[in-house]
Residue frames relative to the residue before (quaternion, step in Angstrom):
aa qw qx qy qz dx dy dz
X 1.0000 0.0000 0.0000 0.0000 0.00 0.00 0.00
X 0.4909 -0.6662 0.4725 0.3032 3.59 -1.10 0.98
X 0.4209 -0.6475 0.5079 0.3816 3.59 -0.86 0.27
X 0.2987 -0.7768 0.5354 0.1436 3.87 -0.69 1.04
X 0.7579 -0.0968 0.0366 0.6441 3.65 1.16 -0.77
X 0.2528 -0.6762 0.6870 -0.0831 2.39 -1.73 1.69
X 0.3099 -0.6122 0.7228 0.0817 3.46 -1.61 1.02
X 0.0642 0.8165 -0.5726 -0.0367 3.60 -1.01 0.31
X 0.9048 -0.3061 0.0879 0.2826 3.10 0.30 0.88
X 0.0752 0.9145 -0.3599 0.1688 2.48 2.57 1.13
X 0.1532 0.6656 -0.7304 0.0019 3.38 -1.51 0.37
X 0.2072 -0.8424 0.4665 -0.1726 3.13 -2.13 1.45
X 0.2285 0.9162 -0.3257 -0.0470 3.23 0.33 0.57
X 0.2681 -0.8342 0.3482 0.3333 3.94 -0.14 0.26
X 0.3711 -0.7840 0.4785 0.1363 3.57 -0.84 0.68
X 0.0477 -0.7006 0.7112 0.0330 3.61 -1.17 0.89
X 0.5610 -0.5536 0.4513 0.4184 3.41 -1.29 -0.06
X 0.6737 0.4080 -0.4067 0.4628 3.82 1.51 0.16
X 0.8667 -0.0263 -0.0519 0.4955 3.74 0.90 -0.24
X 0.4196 -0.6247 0.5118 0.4144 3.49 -0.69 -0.43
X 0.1986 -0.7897 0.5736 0.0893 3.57 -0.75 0.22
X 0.0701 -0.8106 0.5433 0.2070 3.88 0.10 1.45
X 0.2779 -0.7572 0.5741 0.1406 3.73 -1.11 0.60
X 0.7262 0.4638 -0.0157 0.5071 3.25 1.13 -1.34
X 0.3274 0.8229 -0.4614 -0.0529 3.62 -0.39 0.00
X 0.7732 -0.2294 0.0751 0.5864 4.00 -0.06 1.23
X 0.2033 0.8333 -0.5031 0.1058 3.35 0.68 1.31
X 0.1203 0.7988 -0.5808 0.1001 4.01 -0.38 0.36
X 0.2734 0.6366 -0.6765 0.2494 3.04 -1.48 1.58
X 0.0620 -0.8600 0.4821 0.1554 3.32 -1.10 0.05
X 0.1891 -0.7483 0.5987 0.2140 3.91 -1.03 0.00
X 0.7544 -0.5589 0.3318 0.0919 2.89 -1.88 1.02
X 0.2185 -0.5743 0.5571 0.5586 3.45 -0.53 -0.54
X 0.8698 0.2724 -0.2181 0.3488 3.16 -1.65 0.89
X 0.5205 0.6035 -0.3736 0.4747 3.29 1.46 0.07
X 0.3114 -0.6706 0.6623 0.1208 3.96 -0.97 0.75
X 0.0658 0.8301 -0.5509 -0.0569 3.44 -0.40 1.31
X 0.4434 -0.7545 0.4707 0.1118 3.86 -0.71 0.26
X 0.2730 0.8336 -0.4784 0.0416 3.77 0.26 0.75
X 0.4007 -0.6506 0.6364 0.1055 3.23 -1.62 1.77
X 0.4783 0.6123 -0.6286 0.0347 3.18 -2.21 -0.58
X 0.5586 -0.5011 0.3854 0.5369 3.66 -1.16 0.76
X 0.7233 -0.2811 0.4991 0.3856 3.13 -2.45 0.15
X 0.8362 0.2069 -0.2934 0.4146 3.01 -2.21 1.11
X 0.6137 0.6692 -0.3647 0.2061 3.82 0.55 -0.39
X 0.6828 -0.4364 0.2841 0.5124 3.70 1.57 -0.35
X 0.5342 0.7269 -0.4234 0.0838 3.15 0.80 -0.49
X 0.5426 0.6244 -0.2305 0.5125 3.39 1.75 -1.07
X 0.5481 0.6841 -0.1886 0.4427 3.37 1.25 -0.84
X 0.7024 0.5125 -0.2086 0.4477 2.90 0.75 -1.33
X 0.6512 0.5578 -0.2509 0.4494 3.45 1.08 -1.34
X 0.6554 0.5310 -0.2744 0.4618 3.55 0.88 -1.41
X 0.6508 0.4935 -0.2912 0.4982 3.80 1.14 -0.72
X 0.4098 0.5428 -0.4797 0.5544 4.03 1.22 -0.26
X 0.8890 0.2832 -0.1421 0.3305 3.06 -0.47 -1.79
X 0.7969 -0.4522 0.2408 0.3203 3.76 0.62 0.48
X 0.5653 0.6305 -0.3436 0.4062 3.91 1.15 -1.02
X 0.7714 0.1072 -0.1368 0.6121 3.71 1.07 -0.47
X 0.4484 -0.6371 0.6170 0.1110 2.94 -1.88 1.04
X 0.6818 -0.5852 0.4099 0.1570 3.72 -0.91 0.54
X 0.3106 -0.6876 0.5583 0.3451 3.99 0.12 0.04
X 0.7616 0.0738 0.2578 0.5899 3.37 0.64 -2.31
X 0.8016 0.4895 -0.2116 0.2703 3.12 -0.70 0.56
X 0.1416 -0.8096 0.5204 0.2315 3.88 -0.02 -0.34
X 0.3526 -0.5326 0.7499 0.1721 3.10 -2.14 0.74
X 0.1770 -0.7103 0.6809 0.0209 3.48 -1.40 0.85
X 0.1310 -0.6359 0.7604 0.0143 3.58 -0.99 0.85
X 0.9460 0.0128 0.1281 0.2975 3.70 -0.78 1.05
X 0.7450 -0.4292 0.2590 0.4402 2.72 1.82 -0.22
X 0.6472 0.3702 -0.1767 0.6425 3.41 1.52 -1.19
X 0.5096 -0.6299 0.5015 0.3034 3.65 -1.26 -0.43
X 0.8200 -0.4819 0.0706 0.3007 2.93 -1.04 1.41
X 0.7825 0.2545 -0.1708 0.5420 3.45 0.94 -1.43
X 0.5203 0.3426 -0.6168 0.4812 3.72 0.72 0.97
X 0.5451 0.5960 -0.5355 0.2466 3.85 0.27 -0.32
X 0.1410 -0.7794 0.5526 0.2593 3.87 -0.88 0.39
X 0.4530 0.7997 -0.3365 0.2052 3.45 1.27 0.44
X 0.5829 -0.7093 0.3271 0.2238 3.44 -0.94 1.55
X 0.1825 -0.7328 0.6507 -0.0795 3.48 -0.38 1.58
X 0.1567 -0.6772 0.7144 -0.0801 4.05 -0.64 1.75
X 0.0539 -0.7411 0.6526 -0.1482 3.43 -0.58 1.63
X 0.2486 0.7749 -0.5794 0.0446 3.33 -0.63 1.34
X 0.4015 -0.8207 0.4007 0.0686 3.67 -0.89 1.74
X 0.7490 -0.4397 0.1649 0.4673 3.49 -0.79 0.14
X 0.7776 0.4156 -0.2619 0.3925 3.43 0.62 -1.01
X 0.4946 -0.5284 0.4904 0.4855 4.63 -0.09 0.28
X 0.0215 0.6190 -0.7842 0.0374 4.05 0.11 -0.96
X 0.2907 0.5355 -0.7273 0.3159 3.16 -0.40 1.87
X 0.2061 -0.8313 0.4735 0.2055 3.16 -1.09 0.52
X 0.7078 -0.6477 0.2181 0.1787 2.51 -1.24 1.71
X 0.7610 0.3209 -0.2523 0.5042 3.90 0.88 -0.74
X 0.5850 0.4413 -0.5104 0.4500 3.90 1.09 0.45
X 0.6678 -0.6002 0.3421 0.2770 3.56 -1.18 0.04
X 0.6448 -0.4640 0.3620 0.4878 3.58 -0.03 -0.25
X 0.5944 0.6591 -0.1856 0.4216 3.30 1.34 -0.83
X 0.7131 0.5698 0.0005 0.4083 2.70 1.20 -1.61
X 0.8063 0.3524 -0.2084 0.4268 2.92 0.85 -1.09
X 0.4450 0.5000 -0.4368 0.6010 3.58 1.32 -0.51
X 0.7330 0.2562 -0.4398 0.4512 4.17 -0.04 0.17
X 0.4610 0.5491 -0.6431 0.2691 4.01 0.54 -0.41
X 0.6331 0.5396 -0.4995 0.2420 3.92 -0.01 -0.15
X 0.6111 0.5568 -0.2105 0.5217 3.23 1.33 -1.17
X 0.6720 0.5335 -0.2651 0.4399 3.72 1.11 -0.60
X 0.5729 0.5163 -0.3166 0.5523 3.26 1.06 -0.78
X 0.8634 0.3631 0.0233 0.3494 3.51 0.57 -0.94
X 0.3279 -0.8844 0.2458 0.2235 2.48 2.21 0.83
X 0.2354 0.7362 -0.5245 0.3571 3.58 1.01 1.14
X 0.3915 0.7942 -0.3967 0.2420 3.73 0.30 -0.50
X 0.5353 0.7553 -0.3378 0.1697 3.33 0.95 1.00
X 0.5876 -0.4987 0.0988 0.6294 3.99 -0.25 0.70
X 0.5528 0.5482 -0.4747 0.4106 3.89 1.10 -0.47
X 0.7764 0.3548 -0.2973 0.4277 3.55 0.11 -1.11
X 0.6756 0.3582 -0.4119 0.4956 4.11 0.55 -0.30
X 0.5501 0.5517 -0.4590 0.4269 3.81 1.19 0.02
X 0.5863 0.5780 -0.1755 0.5398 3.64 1.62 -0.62
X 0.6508 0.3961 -0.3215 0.5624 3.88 1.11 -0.37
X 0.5844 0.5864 -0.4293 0.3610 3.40 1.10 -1.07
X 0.6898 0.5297 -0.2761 0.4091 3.59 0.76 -1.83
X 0.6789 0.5857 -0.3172 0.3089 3.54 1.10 -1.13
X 0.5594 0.6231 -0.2073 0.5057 3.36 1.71 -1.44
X 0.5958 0.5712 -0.2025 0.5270 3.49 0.95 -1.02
X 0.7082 0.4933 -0.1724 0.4747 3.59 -0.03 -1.04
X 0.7218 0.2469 -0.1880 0.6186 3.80 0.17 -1.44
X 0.4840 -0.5413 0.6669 0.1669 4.29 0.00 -0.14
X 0.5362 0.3117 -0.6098 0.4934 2.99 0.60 2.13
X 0.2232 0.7702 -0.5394 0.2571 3.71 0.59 0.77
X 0.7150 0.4832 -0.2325 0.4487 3.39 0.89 -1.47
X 0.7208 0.4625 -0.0795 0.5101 3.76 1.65 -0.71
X 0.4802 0.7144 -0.4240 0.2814 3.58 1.45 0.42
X 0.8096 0.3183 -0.2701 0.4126 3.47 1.66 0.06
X 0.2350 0.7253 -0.4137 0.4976 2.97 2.05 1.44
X 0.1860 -0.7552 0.6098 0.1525 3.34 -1.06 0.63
X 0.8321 -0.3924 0.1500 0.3621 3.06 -1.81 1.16
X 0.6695 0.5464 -0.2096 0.4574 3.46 0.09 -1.33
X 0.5813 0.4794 -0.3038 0.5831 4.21 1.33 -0.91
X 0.7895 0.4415 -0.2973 0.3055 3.76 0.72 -0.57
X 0.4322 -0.5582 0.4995 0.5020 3.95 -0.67 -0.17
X 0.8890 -0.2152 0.2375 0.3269 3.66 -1.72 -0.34
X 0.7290 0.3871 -0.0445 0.5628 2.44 0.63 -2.63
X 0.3183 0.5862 -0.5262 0.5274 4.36 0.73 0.01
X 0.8286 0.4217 -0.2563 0.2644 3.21 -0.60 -1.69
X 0.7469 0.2804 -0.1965 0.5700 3.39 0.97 -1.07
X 0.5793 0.5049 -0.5229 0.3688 3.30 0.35 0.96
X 0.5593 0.5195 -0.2830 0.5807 3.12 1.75 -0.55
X 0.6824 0.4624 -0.3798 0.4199 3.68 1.00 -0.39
X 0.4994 0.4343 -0.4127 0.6258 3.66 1.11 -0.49
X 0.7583 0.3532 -0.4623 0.2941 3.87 -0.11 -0.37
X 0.5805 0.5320 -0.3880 0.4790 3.84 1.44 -0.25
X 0.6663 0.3995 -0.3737 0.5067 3.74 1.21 -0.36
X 0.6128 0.4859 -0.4868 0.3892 4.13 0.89 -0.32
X 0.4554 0.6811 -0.4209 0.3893 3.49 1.68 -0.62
X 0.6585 0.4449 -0.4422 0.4158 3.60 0.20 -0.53
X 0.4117 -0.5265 0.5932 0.4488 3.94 0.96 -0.93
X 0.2302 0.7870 -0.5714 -0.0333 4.21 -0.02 -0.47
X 0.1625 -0.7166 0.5947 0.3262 3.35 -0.79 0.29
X 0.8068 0.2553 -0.3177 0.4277 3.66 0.34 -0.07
X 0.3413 -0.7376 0.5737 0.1012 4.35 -0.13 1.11
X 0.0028 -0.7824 0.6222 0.0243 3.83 -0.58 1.17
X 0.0368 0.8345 -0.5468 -0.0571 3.57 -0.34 0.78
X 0.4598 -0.7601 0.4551 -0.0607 3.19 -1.10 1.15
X 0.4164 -0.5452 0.3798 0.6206 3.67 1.33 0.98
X 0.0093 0.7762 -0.6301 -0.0182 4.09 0.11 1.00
X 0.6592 0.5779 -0.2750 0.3947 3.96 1.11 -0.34
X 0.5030 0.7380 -0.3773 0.2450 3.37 1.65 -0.99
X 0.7451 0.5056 -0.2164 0.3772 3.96 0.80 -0.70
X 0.5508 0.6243 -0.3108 0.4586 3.29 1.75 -0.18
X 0.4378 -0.6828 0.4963 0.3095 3.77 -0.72 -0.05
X 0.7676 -0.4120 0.1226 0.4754 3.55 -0.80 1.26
X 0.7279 0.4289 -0.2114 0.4915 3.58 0.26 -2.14
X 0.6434 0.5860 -0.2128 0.4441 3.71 0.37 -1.02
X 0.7281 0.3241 -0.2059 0.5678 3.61 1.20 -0.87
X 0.6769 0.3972 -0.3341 0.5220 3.43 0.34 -0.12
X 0.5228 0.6336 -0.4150 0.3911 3.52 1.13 0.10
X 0.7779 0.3543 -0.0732 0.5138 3.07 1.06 -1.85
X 0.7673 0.2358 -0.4833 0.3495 3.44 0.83 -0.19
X 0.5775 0.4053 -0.6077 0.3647 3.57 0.49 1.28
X 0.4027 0.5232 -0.5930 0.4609 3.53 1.05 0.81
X 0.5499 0.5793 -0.2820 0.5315 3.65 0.54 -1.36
X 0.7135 0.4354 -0.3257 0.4419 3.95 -0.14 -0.87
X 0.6254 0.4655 -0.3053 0.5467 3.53 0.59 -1.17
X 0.7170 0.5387 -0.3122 0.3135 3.56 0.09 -1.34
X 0.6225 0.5665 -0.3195 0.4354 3.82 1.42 -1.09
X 0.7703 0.4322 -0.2620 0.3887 2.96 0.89 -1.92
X 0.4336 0.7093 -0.3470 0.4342 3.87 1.16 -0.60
X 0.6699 0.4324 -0.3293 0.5058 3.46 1.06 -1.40
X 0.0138 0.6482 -0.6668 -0.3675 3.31 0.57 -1.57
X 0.1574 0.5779 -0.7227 0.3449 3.10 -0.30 2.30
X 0.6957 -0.3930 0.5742 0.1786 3.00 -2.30 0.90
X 0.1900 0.7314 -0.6541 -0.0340 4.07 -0.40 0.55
X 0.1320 -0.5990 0.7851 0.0864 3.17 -1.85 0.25
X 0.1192 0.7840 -0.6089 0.0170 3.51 -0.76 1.07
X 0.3391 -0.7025 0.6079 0.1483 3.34 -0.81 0.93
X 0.0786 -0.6982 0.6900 -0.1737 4.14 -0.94 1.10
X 0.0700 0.6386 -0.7313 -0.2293 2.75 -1.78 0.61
X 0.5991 0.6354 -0.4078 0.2665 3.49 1.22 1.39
X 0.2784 -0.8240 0.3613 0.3362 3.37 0.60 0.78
X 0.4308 0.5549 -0.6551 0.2782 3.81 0.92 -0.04
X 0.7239 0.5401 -0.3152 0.2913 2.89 0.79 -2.51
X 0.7045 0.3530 -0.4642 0.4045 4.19 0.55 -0.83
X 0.7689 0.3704 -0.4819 0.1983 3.58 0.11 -0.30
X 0.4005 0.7833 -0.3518 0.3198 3.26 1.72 -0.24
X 0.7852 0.2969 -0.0295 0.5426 3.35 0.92 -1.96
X 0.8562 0.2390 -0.2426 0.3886 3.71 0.36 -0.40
X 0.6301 -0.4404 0.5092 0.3869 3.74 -2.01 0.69
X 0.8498 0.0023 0.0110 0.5269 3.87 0.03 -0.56
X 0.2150 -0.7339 0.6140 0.1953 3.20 -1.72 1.09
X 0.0683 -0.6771 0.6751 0.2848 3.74 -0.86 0.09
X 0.1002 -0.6984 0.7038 0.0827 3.00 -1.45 0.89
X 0.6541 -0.6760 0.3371 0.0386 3.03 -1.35 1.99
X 0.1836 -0.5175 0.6919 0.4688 4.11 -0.92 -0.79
X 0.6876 -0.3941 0.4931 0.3587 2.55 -2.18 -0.30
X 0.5543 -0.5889 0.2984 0.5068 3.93 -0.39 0.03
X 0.5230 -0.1789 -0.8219 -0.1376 1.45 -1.72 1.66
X 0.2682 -0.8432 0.4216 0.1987 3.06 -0.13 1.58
X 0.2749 -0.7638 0.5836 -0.0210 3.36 -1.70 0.80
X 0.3019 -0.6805 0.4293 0.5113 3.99 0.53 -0.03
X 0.1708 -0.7717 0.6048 0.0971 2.95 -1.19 1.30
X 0.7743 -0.0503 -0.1069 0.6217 3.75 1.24 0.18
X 0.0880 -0.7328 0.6295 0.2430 3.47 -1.69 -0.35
X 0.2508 -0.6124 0.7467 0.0670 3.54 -1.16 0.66
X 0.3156 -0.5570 0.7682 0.0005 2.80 -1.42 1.64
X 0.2260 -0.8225 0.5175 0.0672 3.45 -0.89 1.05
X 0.2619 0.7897 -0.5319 0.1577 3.70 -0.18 0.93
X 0.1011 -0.9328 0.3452 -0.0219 3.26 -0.36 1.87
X 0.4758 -0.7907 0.2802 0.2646 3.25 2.18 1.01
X 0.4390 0.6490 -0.3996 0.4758 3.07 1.21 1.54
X 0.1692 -0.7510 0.5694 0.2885 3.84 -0.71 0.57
X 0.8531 0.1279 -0.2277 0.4517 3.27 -1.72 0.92
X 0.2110 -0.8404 0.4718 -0.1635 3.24 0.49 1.33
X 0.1804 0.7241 -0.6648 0.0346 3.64 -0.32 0.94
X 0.5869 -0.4327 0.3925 0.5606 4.04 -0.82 -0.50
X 0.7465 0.4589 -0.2922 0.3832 3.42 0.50 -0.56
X 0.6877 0.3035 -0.3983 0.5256 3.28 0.80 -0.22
X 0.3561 0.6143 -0.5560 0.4320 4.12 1.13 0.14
X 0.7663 0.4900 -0.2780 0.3089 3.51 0.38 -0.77
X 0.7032 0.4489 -0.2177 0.5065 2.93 1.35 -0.19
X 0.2908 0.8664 -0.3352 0.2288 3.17 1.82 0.07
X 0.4634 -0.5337 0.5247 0.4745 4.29 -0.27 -0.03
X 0.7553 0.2252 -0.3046 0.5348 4.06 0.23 -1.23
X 0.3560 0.6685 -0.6505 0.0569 3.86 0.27 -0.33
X 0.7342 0.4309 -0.2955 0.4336 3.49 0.79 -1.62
X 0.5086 0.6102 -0.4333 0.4257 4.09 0.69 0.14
X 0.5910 0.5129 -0.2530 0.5689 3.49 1.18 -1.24
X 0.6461 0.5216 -0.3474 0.4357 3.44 0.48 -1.23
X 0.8684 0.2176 -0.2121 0.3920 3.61 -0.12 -1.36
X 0.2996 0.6911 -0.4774 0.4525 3.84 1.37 0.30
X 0.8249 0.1486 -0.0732 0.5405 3.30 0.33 -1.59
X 0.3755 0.5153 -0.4909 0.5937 4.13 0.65 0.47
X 0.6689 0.3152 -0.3283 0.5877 4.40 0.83 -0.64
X 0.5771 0.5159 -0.4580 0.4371 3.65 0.11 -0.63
X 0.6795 0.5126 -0.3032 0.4285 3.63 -0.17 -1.80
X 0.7870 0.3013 -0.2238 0.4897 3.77 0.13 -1.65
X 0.6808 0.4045 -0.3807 0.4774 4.03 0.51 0.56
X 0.1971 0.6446 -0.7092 0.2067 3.91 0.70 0.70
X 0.2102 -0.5431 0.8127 -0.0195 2.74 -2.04 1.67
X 0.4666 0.7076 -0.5294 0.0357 3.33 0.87 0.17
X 0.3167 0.7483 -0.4933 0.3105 4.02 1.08 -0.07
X 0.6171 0.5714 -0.3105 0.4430 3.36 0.86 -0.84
X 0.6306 0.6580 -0.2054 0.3566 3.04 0.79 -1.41
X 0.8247 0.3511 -0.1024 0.4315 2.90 0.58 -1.73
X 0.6968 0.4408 -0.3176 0.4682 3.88 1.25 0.17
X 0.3668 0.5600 -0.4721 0.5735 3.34 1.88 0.56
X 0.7234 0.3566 -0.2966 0.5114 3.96 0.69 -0.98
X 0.5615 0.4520 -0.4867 0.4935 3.48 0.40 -0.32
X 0.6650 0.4976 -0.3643 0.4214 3.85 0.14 -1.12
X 0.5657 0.7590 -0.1788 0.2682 3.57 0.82 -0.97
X 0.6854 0.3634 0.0040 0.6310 2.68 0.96 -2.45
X 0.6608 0.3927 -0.4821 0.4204 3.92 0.64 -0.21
X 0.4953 0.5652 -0.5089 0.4197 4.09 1.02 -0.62
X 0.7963 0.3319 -0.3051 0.4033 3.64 0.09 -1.22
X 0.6353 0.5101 -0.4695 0.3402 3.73 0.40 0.17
């Protein structure tokens, strides 16, 4: 598989008028096409960051993002960012709202609403397309939100702990509905977690993060010698609990302090 995105040695830092605040520090990885990656690390370290730096809202200090090969702001490729909370709206229908992307974007043609229909159909929200939010449960809602982001077509799927607001039973529902649905697409994912079931459950590789400024301190290629792989049956997997307490040992050993007084030392040499 070709590599679709590339990090090179990204670094980030945010400015107030009392300090700077490094977030980023010589990060570099990449993901496949078609590959479902999974990123960990402790709270506050970048990880959201990271995503917001894919999809364009932040600019790099050092370093470059590749798309394909080219850099980020020549790429014209469709990036489907979907965040923790559904942000349906409440007075359009279910229908509706899984098309407001195409509207905004003045897509709305008999191909692309022939492509929501099949999608609505398929995931088992057809019977519910002229219900409104507030008529649906949780795990509903975010299915209808992953169906307003497959509506665009993306090639690259940015998820944003998208499960975190749901309650336990309810979350482990949808994010093995959601899992199936990606791999089904064969879409690119990036999913940000702080749960290491849900990443080793749903994705081919974890990266696990420092603390800020966080840098990749490792990756785990995830391969739980199972056929037809969904998240839910991952969990039940013989190596799942190995993955688990691998990366549960990483996380609770951050050397990242070091790290982060090599980049501090750094940024004071070059001023």
């Amino acid at each position: 598989m070709q590599n679709l995105l590339e990090f090179k040695d990204v670094c980030l830092s945010y400015h107030t008028p009392e300090r700077e605040t490094y977030a980023l520090s010589h990060l570099s990885f990449c993901a496949k096409e078609g590959e479902f990656l999974a990123i960990v690390g402790p709270s506050g370290c970048g990880k959201s960051t990271l995503l917001n730096l894919i999809c364009g809202l932040l600019k790099p200090e050092q370093g470059e993002i590749r798309i394909h090969g080219i850099p980020l702001a020549q790429s014209h490729m469709n990036i489907g960012y979907m965040l923790q909370r559904d942000h349906l709206f409440d007075w359009r229908t279910i229908y509706k709202n899984v098309l407001l992307g195409l509207e905004i974007q003045h897509q709305t043609t008999p191909e692309k609403i022939k492509y929501v229909d099949n999608l609505l159909a398929a995931y088992g929200l057809d019977k519910f397309k002229d219900a409104y939010p507030s008529q649906l449960s949780g795990g509903m809602r975010q299915r209808a939100a992953l169906i307003r982001t497959l509506a665009m077509e993306p090639d690259l799927l940015l998820l944003d702990e998208p499960f975190s607001a749901l309650d336990y039973q309810t979350r482990l529902n949808v994010s093995d509905d959601i899992g199936i649905i990606i791999r089904q697409e064969k879409k690119t994912a990036i999913l940000v977690t702080h749960d290491i079931s849900e990443a080793i459950s749903m994705a081919d590789r974890v990266l696990i993060l420092t603390s800020r400024p966080a840098h990749l301190k490792k990756q785990i290629t995830i391969d739980l010698e199972i056929a037809n792989r969904t998240p839910m049956s991952s969990r039940n997997a013989p190596k799942f609990k190995h993955y688990f307490n691998l990366i549960w040992k990483e996380l609770n050993n951050d050397d990242s302090h070091l790290v982060r007084t090599a980049a501090i030392s750094e940024k004071e040499k070059a001023r």
